[in-house]
One Martini backbone bead per residue (centre of mass of N, CA, C, O) as a GRO file, in nm:
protein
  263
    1UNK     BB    1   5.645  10.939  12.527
    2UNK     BB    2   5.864  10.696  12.643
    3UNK     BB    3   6.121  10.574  12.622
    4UNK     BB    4   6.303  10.277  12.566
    5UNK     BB    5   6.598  10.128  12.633
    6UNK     BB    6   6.668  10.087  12.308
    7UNK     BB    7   6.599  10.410  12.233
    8UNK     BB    8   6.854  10.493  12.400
    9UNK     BB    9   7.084  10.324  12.325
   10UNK     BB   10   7.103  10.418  12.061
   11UNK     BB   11   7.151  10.733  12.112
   12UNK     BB   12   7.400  10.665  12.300
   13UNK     BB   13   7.545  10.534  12.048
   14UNK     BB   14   7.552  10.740  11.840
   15UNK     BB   15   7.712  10.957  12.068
   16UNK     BB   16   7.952  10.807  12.035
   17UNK     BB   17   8.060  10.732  11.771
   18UNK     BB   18   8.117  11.051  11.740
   19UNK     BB   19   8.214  11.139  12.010
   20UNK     BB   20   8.320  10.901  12.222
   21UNK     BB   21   8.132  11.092  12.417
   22UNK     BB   22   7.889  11.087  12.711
   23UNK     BB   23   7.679  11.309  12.896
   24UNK     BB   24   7.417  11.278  13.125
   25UNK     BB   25   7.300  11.587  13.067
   26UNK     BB   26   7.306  11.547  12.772
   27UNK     BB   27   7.073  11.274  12.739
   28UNK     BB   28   6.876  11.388  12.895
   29UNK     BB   29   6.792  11.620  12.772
   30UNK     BB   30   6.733  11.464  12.490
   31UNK     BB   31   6.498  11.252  12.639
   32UNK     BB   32   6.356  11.294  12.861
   33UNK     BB   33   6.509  11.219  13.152
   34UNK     BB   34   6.689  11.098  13.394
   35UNK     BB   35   6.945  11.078  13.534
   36UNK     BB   36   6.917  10.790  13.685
   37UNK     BB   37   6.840  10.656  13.382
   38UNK     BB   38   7.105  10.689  13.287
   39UNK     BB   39   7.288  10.512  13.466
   40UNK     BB   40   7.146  10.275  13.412
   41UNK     BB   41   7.192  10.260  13.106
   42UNK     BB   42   7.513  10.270  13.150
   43UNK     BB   43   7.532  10.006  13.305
   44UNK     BB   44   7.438   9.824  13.112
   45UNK     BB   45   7.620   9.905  12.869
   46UNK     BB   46   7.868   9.763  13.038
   47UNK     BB   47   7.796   9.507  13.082
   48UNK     BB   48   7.814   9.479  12.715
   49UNK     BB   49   8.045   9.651  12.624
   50UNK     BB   50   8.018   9.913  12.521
   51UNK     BB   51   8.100  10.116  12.757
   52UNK     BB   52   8.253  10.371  12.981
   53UNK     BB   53   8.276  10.466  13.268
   54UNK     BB   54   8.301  10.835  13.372
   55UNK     BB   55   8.255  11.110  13.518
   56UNK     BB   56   7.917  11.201  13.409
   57UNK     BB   57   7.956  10.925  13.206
   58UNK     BB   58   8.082  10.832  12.890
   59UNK     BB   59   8.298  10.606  12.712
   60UNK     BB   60   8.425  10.432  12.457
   61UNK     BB   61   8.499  10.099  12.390
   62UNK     BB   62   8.828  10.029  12.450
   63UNK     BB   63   9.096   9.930  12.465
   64UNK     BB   64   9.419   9.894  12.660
   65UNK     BB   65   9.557   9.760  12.418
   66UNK     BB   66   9.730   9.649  12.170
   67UNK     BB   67   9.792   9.435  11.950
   68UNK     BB   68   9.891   9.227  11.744
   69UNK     BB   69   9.934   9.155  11.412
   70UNK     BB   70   9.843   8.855  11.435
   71UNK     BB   71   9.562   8.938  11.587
   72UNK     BB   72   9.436   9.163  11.375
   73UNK     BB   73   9.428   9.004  11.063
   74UNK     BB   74   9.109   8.859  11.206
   75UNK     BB   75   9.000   9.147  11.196
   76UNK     BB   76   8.756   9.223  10.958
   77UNK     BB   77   8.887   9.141  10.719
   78UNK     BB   78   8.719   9.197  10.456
   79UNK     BB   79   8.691   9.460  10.503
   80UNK     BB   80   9.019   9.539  10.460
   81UNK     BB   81   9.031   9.439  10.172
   82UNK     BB   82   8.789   9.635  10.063
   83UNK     BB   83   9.016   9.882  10.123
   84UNK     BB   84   9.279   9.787   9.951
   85UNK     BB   85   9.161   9.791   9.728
   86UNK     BB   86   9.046  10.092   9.715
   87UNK     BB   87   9.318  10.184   9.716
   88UNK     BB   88   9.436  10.095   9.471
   89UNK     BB   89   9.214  10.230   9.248
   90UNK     BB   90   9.366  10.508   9.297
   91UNK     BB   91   9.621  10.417   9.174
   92UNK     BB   92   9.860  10.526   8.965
   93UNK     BB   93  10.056  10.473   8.678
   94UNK     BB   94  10.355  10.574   8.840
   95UNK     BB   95  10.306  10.589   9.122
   96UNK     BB   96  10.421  10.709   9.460
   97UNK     BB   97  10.385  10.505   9.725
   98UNK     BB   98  10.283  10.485  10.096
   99UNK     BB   99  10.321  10.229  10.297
  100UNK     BB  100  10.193  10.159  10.629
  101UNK     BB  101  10.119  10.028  10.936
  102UNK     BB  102   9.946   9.751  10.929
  103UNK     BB  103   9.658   9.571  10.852
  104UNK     BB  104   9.476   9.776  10.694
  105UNK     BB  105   9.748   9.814  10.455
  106UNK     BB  106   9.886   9.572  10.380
  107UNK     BB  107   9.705   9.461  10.112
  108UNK     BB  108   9.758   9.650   9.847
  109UNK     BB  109   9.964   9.508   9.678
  110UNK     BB  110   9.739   9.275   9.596
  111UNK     BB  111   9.608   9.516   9.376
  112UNK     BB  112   9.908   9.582   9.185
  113UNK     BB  113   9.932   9.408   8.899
  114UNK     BB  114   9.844   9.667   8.681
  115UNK     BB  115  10.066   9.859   8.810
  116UNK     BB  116  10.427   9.832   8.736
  117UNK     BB  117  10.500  10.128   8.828
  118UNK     BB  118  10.490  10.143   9.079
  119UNK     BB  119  10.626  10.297   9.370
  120UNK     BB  120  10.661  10.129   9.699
  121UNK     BB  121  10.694  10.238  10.030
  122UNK     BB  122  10.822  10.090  10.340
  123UNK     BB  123  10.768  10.004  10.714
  124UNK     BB  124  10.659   9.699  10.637
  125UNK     BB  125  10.719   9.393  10.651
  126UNK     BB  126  10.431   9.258  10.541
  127UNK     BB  127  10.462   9.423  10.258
  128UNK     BB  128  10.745   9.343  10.167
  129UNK     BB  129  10.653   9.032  10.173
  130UNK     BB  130  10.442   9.013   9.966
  131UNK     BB  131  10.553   9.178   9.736
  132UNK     BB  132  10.728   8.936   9.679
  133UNK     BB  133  10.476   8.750   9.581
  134UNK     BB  134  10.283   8.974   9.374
  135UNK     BB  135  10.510   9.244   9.309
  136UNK     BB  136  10.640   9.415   9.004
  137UNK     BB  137  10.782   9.640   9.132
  138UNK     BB  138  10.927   9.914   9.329
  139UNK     BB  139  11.068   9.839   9.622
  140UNK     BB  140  11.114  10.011   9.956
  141UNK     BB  141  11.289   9.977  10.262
  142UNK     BB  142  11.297  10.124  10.576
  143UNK     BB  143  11.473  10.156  10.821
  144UNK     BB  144  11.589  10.058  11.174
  145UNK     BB  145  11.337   9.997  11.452
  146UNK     BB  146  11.235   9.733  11.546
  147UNK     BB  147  10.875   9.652  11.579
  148UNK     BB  148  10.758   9.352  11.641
  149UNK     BB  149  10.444   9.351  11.709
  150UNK     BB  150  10.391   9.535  11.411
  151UNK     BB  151  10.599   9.499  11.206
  152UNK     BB  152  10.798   9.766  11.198
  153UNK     BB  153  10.984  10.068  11.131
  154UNK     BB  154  11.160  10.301  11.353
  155UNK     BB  155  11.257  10.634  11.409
  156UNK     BB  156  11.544  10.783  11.275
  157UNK     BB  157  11.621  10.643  11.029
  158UNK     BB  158  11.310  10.636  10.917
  159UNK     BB  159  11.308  10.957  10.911
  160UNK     BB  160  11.589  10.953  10.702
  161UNK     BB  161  11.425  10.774  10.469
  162UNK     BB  162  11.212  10.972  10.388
  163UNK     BB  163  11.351  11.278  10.362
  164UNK     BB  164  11.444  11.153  10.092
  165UNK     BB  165  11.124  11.162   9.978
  166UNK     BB  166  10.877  11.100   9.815
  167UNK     BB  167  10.505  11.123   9.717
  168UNK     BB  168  10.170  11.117   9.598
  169UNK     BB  169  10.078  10.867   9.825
  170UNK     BB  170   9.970  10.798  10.168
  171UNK     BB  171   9.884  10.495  10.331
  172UNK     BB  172   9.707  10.528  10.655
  173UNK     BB  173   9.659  10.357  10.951
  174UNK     BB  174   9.401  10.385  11.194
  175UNK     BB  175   9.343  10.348  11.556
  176UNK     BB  176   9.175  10.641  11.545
  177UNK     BB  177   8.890  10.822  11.520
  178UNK     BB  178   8.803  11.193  11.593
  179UNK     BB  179   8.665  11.527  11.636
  180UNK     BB  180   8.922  11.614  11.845
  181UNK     BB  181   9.193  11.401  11.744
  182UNK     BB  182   9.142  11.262  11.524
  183UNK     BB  183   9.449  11.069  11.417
  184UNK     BB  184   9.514  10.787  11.571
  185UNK     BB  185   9.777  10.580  11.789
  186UNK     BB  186   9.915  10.377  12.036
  187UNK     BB  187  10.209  10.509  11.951
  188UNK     BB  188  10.493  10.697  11.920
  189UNK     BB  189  10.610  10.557  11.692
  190UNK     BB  190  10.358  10.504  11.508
  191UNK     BB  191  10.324  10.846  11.480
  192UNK     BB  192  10.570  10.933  11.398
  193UNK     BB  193  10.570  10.771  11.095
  194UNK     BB  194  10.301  10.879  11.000
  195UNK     BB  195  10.346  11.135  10.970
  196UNK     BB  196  10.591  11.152  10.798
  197UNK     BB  197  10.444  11.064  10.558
  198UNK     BB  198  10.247  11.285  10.542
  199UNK     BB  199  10.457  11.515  10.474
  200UNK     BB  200  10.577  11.325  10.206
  201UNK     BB  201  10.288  11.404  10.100
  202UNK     BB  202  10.037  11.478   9.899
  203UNK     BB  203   9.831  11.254   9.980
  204UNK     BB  204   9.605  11.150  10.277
  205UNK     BB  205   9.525  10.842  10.316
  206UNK     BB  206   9.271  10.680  10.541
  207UNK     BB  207   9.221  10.330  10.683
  208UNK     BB  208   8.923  10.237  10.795
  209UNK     BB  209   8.717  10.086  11.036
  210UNK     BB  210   8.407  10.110  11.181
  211UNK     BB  211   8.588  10.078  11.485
  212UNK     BB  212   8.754  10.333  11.481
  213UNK     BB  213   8.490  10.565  11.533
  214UNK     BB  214   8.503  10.767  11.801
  215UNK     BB  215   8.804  10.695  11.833
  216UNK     BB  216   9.071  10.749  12.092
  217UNK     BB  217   9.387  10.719  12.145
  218UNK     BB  218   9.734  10.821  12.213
  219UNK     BB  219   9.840  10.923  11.979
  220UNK     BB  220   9.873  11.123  11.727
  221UNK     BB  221   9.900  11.255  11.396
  222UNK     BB  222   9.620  11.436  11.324
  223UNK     BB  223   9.408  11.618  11.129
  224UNK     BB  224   9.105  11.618  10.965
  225UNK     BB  225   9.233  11.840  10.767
  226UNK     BB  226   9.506  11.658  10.658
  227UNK     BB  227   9.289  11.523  10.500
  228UNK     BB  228   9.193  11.371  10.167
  229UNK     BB  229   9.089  11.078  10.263
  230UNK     BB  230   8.880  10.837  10.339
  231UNK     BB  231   8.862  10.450  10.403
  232UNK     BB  232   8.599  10.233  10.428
  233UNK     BB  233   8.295  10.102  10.528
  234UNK     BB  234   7.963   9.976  10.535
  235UNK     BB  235   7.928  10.025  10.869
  236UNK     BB  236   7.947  10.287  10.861
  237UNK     BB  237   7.815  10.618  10.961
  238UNK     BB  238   7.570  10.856  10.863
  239UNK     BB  239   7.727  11.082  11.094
  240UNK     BB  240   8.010  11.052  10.948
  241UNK     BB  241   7.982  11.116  10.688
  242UNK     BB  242   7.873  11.382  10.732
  243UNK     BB  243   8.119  11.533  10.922
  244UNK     BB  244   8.319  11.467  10.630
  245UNK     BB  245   8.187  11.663  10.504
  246UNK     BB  246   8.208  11.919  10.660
  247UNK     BB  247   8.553  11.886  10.619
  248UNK     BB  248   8.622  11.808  10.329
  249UNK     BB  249   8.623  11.513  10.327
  250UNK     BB  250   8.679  11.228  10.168
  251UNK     BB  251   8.494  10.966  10.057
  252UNK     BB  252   8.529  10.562  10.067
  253UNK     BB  253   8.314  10.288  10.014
  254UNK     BB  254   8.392  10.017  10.024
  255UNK     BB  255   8.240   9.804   9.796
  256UNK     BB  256   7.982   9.954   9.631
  257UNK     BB  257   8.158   9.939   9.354
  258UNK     BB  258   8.275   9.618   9.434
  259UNK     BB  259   8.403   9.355   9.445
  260UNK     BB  260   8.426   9.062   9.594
  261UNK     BB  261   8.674   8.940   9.792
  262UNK     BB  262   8.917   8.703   9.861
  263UNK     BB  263   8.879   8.462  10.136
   0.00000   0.00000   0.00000
């Protein structure tokens, strides 16, 4: 019996989401259609936005280019609090954490209330503004080359002044995770500073919501075995669960076992 349109879209996308691209060839045969059944299901899934074709197959659909920090704000928002909950509850009382930037690790620190020792080290503006009306800690903001549109610090400044820190944690928001190139970001500016952290990190921590997976931005940051922990939501694919756990890399669902936070 034939599958349906809806049927094979299915499995179109779920092979998108894991590999981030899916070939004619390799579709034909696991649904046992003709290869002009599967361009003709490419054609319409791209008139709907799910994916972009390119020669022999489609690579899954995502921007041509980041938006700004206040565009993304509004983004996944409430996902995106219950990731920075969820990575507070890991931080210890005591711990010296980086937080990098990106609107996905922005709110850590509203969620470090009980935990007066840690020192946040940042080189996000808009951490280190939140962290002044809410944060009784210690924090530190690193110099350098003010990227306005991301507003964050980077550049060579910004990596002599983390190259004389350690963290116990560090939390990179990701551009896009995929299992051929890891972790990336969209500029090669927020990839270097990104790697910084990672480097003078015991631990480092990726923070991502479900639309980042099976996604390769433009910059490299890591490879998936350089990373301790992913954090993203409950949106995450079952796809994705079970090959980070083939890497050995530790999950955590945000929401799962918190309470939902105030939006």
């Amino acid at each position: 019996m034939s599958l349906s349109f809806e049927e094979r879209k299915k499995v179109i996308l779920d092979i998108l989401d894991l590999e981030g691209k899916v070939k004619v060839s390799d579709a034909e045969q696991l649904l046992n259609v003709s290869g002009e059944t599967i361009r003709r299901d490419m054609d319409r899934l791209e008139k709907e936005g799910l994916l972009h074709k390119v020669y022999g197959g489609a690579v899954k659909a995502k921007e041509k280019y980041e938006r700004t920090f206040e565009q993304k704000t509004s983004l996944n928002n409430i996902e995106k609090r219950r990731i920075c909950k969820a990575a507070a509850s890991i931080v210890e009382d005591g711990d010296v954490i980086f937080i990098g930037h990106g609107t996905t690790a922005y709110e850590i620190v509203r969620y470090l209330g009980d935990k007066p020792n840690v020192i946040v080290v940042t080189n996000s503006l808009p951490v280190l503004s939140l962290a002044a009306e809410c944060f009784q800690g210690k924090v530190l903001f690193a110099g350098g080359e003010y990227e306005h549109r991301q507003k964050f610090m980077g550049g060579p400044l910004a990596d002599l002044f983390f190259n004389q820190l350690k963290a116990n944690k560090a939390f990179v928001a990701a551009g896009g995770i995929s299992l051929a190139d890891g972790i990336t970001d969209y500029d090669i500016t927020g990839a270097a500073i990104s790697k910084k952290l990672i480097e003078r990190a015991e631990n480092t921590i990726i923070l991502a919501d479900h639309t980042k997976f099976g996604v390769s931005t433009f910059a490299h940051i890591c490879h998936l075995e350089d990373v301790s922990m992913v954090i993203t939501d409950q949106k995450s694919s079952t796809q994705w669960q079970e090959r980070l756990q083939q890497k050995k890399v530790e999950l955590f669902i945000a929401g799962e076992m918190l309470d939902d936070v105030n939006v």
